[in-house]
PAKERO-314916 format. One record per residue: x, y negated, z negated of N, C-alpha, C, O in turn. Coordinates in pm, whole numbers, plus 50000, padded with zeros to 5 digits. Atoms other than C-alpha are relative to their C-alpha. Example, Ala and Ser with C-alpha at 12.3 -4.5 7.8 and 13.67 -1.06 7.14 Angstrom:
# residues 2
<ketor n_u="50089" n_v="50119" n_w="50000" ca_u="51230" ca_v="50450" ca_w="49220" c_u="50090" c_v="49880" c_w="50000" o_u="50194" o_v="49882" o_w="49934"/>
<ketor n_u="49918" n_v="50119" n_w="50006" ca_u="51367" ca_v="50106" ca_w="49286" c_u="49923" c_v="49891" c_w="49927" o_u="49974" o_v="49780" o_w="49910"/>
# end
This chain:
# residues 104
<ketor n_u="50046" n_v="49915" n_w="50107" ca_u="77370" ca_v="81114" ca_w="31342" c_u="50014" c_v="49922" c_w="49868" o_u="50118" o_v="49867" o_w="49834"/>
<ketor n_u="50019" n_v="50042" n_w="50127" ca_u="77271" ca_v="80995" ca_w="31024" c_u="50057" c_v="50062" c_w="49882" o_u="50057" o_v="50185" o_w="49873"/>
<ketor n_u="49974" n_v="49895" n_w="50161" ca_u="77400" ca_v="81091" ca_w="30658" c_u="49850" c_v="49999" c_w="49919" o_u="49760" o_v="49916" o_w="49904"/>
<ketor n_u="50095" n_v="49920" n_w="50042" ca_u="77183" ca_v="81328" ca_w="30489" c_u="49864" c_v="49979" c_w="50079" o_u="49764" o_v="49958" o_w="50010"/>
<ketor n_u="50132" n_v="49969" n_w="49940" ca_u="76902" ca_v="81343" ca_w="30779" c_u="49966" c_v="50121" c_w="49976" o_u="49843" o_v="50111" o_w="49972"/>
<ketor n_u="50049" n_v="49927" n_w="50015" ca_u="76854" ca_v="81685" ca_w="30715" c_u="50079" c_v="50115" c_w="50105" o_u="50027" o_v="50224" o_w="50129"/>
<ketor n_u="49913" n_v="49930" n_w="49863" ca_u="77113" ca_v="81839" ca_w="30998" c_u="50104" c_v="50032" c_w="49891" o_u="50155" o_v="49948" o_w="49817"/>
<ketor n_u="49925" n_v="49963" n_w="49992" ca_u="77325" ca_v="82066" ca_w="30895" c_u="50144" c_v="49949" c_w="49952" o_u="50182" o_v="49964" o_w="49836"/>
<ketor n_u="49872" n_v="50044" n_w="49981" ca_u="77670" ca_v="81912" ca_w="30963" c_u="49985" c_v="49885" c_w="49962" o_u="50104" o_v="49859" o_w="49946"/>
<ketor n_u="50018" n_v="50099" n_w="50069" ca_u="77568" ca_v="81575" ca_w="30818" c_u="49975" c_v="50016" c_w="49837" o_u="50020" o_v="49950" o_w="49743"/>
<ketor n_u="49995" n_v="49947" n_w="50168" ca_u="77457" ca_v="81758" ca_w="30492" c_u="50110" c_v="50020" c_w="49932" o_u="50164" o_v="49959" o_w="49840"/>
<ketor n_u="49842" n_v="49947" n_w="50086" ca_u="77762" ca_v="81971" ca_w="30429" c_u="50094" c_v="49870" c_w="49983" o_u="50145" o_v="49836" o_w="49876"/>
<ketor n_u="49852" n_v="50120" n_w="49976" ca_u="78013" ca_v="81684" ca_w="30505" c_u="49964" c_v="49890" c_w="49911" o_u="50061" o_v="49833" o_w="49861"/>
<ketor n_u="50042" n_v="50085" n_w="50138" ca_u="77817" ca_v="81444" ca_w="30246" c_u="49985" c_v="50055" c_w="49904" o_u="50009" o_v="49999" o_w="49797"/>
<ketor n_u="49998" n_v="49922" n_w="50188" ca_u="77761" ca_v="81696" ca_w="29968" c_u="50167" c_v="50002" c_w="49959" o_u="50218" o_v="49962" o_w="49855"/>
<ketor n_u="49828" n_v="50000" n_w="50037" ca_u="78165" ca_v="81759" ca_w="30010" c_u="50073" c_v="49908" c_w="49973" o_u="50175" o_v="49930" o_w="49908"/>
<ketor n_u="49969" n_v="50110" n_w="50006" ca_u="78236" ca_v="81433" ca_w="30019" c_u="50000" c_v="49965" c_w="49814" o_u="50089" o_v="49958" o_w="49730"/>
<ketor n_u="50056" n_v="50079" n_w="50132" ca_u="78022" ca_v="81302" ca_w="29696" c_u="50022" c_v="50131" c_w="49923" o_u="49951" o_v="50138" o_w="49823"/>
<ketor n_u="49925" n_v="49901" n_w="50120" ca_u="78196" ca_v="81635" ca_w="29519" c_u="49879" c_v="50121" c_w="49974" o_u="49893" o_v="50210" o_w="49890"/>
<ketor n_u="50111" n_v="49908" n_w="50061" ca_u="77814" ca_v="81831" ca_w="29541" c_u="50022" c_v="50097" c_w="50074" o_u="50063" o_v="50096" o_w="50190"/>
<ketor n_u="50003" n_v="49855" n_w="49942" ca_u="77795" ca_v="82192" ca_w="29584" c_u="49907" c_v="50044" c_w="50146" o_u="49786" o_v="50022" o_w="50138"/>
<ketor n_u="50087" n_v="49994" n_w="49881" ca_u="77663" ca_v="82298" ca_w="29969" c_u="49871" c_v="50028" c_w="49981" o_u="49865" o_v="50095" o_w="49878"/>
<ketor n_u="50145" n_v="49945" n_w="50001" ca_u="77302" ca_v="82368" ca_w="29986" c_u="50018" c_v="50120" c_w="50089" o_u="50045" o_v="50088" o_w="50205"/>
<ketor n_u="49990" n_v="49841" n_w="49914" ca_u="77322" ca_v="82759" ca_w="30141" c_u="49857" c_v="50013" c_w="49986" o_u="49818" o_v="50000" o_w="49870"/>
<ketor n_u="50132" n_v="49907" n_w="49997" ca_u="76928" ca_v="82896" ca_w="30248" c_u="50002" c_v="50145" c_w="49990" o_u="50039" o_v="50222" o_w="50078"/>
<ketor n_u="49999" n_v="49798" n_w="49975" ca_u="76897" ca_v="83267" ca_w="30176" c_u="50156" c_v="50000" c_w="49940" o_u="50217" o_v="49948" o_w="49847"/>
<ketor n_u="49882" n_v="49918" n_w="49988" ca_u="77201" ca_v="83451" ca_w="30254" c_u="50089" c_v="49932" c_w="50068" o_u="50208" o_v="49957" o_w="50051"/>
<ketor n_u="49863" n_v="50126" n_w="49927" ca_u="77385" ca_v="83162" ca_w="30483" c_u="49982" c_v="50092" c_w="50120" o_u="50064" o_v="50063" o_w="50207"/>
<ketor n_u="49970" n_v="49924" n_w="49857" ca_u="77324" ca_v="83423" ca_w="30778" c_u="49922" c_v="49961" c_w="50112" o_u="49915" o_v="50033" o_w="50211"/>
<ketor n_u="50069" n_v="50056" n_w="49892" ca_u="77116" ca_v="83217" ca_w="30988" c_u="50108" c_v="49923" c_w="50102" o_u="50200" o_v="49845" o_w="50080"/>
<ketor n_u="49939" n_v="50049" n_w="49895" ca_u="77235" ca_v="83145" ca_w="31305" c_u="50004" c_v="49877" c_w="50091" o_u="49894" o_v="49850" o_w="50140"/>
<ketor n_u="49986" n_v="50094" n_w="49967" ca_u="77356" ca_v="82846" ca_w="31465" c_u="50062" c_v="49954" c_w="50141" o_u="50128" o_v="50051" o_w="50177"/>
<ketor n_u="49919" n_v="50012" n_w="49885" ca_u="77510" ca_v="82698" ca_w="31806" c_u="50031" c_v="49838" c_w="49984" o_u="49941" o_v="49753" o_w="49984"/>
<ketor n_u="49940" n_v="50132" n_w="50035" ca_u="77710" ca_v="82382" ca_w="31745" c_u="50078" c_v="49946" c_w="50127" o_u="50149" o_v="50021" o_w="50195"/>
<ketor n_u="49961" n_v="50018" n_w="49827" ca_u="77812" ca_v="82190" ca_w="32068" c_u="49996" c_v="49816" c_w="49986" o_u="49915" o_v="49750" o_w="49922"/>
<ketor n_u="49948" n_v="50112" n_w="50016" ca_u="77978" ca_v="81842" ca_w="32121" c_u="49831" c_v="49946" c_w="50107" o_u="49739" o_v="50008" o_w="50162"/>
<ketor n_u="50120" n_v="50064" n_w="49930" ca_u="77730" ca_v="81575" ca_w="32280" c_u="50018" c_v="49955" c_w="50108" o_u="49928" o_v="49928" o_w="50187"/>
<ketor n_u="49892" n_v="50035" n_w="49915" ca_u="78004" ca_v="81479" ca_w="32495" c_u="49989" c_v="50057" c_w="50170" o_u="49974" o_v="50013" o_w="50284"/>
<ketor n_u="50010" n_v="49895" n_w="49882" ca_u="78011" ca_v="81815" ca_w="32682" c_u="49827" c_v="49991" c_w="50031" o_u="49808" o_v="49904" o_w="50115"/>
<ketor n_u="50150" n_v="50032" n_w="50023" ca_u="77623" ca_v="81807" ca_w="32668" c_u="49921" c_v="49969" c_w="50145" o_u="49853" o_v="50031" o_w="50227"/>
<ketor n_u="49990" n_v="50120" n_w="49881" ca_u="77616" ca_v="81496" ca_w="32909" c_u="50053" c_v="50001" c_w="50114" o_u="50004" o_v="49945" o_w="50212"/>
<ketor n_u="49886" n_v="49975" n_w="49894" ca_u="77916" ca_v="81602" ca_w="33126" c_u="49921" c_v="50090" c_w="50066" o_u="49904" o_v="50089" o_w="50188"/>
<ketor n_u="50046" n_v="49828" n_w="49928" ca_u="77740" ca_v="81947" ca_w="33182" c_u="49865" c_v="49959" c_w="50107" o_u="49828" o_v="50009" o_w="50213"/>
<ketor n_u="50109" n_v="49990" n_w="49924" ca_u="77432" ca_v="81780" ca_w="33266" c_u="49979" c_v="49890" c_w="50128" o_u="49884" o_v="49900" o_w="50204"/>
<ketor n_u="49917" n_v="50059" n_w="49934" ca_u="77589" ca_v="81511" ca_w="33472" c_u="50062" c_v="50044" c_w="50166" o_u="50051" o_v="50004" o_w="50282"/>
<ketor n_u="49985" n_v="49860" n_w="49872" ca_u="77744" ca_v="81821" ca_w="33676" c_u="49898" c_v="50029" c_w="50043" o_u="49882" o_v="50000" o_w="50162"/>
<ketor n_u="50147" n_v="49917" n_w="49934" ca_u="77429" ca_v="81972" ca_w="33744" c_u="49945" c_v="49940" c_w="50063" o_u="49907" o_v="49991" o_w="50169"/>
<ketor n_u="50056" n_v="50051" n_w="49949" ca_u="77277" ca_v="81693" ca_w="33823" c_u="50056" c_v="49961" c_w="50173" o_u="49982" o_v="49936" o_w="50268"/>
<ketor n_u="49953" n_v="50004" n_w="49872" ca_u="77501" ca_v="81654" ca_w="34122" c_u="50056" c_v="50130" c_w="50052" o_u="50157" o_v="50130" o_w="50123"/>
<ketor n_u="49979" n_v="49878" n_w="49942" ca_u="77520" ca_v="82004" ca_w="34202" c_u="49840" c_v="49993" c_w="50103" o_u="49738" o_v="49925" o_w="50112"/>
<ketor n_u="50179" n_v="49946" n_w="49961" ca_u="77260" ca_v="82196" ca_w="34419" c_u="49959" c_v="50141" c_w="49959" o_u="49909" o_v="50229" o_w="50030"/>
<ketor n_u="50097" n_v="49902" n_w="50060" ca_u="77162" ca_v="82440" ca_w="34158" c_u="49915" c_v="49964" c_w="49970" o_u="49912" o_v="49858" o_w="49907"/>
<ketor n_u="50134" n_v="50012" n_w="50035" ca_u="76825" ca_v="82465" ca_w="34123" c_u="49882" c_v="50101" c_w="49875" o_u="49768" o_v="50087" o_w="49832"/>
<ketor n_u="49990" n_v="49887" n_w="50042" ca_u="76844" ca_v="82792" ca_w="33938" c_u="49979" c_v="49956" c_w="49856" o_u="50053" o_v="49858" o_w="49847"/>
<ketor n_u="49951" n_v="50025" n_w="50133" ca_u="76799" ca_v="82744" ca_w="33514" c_u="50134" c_v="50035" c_w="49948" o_u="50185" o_v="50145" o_w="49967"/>
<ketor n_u="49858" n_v="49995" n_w="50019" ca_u="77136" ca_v="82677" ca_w="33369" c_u="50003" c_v="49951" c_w="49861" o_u="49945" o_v="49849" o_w="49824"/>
<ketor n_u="50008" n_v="50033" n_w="50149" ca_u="77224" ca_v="82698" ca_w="32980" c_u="50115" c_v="49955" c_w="50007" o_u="50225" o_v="49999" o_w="50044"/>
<ketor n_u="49851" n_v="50124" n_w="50050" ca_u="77439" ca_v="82412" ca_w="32888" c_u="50070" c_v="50018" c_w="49871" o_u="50176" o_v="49961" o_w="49844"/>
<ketor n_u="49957" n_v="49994" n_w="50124" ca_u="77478" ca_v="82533" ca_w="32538" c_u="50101" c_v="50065" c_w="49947" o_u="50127" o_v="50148" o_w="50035"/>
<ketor n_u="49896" n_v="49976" n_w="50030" ca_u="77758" ca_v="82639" ca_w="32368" c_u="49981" c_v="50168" c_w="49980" o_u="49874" o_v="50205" o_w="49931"/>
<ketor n_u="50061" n_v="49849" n_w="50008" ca_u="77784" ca_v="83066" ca_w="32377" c_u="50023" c_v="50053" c_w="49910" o_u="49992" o_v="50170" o_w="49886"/>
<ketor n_u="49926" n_v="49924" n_w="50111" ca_u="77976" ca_v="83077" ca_w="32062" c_u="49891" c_v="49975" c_w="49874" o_u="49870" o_v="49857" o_w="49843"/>
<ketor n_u="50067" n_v="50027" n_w="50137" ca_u="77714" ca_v="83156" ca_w="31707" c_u="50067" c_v="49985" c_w="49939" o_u="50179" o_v="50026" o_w="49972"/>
<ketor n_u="49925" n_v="49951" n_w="50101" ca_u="77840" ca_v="83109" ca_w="31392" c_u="49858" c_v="49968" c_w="49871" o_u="49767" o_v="49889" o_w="49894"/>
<ketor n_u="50094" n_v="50011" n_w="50081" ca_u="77616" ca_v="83143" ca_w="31059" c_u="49997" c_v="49913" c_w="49867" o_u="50078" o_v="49935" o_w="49777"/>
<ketor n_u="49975" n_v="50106" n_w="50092" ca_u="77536" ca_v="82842" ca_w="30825" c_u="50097" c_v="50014" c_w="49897" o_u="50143" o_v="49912" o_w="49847"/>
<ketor n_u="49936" n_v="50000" n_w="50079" ca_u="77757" ca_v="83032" ca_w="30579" c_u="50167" c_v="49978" c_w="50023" o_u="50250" o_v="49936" o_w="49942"/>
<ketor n_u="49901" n_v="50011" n_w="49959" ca_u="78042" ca_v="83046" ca_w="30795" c_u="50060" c_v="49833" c_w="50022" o_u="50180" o_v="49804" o_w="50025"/>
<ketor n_u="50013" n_v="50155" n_w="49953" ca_u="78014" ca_v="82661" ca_w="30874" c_u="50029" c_v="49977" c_w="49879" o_u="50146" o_v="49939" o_w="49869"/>
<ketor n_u="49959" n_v="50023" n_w="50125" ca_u="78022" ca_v="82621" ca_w="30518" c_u="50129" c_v="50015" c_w="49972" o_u="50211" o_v="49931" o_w="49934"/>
<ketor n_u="49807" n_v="49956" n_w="50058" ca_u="78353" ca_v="82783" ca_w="30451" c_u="50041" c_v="49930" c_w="50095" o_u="50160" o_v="49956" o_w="50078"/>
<ketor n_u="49916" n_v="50038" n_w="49896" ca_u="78479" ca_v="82593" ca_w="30755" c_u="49999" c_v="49857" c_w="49916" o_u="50107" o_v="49852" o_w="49856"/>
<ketor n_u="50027" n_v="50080" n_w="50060" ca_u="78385" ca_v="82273" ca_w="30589" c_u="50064" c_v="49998" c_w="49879" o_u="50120" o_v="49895" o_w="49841"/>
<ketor n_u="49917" n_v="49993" n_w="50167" ca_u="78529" ca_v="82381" ca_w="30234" c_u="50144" c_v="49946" c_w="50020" o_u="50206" o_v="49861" o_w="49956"/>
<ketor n_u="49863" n_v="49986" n_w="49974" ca_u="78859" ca_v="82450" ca_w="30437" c_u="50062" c_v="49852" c_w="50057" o_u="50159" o_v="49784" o_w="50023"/>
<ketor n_u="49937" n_v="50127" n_w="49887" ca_u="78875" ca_v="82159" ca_w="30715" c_u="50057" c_v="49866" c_w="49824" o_u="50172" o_v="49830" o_w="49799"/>
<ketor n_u="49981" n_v="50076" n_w="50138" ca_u="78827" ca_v="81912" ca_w="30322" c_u="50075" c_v="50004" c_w="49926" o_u="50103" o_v="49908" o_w="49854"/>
<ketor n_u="49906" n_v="49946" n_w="50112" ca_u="79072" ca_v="82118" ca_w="30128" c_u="49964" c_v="49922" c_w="49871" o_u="50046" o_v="49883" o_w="49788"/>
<ketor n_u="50036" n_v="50038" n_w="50172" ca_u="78843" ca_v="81983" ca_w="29822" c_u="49915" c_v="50183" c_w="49897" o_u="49890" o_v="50288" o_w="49956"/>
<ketor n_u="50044" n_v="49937" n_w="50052" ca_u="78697" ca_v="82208" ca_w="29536" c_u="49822" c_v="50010" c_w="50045" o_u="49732" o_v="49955" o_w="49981"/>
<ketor n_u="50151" n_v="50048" n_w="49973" ca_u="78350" ca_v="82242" ca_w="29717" c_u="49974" c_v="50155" c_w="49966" o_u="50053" o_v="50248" o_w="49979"/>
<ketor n_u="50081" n_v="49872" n_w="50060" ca_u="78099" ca_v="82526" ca_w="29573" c_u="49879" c_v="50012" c_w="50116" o_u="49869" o_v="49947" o_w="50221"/>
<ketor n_u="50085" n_v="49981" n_w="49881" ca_u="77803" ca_v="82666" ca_w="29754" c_u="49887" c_v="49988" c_w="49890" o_u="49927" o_v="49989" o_w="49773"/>
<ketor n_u="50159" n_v="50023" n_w="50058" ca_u="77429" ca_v="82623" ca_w="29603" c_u="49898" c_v="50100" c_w="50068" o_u="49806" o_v="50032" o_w="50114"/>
<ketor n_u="50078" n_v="49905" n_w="49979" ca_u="77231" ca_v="82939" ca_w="29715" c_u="49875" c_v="49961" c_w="49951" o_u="49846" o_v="49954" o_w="49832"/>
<ketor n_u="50158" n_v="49981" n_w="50091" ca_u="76829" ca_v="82877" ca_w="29729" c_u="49925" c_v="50085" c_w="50122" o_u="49957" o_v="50076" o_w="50240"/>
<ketor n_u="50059" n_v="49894" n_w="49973" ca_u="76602" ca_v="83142" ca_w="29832" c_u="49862" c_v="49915" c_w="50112" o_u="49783" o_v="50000" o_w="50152"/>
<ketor n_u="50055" n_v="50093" n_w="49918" ca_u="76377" ca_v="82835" ca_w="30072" c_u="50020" c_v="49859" c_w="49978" o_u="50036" o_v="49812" o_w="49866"/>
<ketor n_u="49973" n_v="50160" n_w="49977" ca_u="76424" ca_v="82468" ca_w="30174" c_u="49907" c_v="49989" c_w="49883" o_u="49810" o_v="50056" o_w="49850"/>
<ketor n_u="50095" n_v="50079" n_w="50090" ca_u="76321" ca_v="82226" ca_w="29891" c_u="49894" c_v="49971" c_w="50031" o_u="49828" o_v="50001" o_w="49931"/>
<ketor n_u="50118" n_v="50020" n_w="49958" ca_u="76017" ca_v="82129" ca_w="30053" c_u="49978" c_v="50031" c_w="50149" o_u="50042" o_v="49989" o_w="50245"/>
<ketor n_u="50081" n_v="49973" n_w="49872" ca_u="75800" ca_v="82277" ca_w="30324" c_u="49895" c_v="49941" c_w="50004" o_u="49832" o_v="49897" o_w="49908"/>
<ketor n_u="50106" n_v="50075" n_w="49964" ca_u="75551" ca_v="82134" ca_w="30513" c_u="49835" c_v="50044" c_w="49912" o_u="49761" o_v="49956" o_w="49869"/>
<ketor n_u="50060" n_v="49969" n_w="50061" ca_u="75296" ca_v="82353" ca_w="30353" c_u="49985" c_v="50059" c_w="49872" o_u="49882" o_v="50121" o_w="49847"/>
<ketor n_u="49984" n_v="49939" n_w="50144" ca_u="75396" ca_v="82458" ca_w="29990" c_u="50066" c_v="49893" c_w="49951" o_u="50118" o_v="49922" o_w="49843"/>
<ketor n_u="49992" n_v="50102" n_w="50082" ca_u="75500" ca_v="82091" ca_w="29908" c_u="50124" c_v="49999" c_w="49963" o_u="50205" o_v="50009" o_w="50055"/>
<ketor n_u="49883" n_v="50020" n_w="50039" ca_u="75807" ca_v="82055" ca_w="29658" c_u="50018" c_v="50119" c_w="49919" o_u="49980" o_v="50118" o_w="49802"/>
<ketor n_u="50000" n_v="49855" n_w="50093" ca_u="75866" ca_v="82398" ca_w="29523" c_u="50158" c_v="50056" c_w="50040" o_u="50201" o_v="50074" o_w="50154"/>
<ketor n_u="49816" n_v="49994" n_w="49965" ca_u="76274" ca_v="82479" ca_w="29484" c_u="49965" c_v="50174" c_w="49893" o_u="49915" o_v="50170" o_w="49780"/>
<ketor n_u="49976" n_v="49927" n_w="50060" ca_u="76304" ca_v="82866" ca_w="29391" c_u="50199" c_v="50018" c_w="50035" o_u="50268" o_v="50034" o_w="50135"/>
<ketor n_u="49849" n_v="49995" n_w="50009" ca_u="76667" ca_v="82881" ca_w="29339" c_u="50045" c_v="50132" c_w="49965" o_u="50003" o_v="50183" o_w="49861"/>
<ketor n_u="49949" n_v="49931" n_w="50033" ca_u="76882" ca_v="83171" ca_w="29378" c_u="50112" c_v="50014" c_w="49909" o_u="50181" o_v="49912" o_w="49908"/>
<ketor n_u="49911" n_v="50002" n_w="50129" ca_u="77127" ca_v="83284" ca_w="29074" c_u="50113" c_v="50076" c_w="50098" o_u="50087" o_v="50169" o_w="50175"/>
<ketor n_u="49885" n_v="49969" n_w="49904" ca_u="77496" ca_v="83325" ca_w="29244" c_u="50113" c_v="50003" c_w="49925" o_u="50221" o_v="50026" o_w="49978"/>
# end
């Protein structure tokens, strides 16, 4: 994983880092499933030498919502990190570079 590709958990952990406030979308209540790459491999590893044939979700069962990830991030850092509320991603594919920013 790259810093600042655009993931999530590479964002937060470089804005906190370089002292900048999180980028939050909306309300932060979008939902997420966060899962090692580790287990991932192992799971599919297993399967592969099983004889299920049946569809089998490898993914992690626990959500949590970008805002919550955030505060987890504030905490794990124990730095002064702020949140940045905007009302859509800086740029979409079809409306270009247009930042309406929410007031928080």
């Amino acid at each position: 994983m790259r810093m600042n590709d655009g993931r999530v958990v590479s964002n937060f952990i470089l804005q906190a880092l370089q002292g900048e406030p999180l980028t939050v979308y909306r309300s932060g209540s979008q939902m997420r499933v966060f899962q090692y790459v580790s287990d991932l491999v192992n799971g599919l590893v297993a399967l592969m030498d099983s004889n299920v044939s049946s569809p089998v979700n490898l993914g992690n069962p626990e959500e949590h919502t970008i805002l919550e990830f955030a505060r987890l991030i504030k905490t794990l850092l124990a730095v002064g990190v702020k949140f940045s509320f905007f009302l859509k991603p800086r740029t979409t594919p079809r409306e270009g570079n247009q930042t309406s920013r929410k007031r928080s």
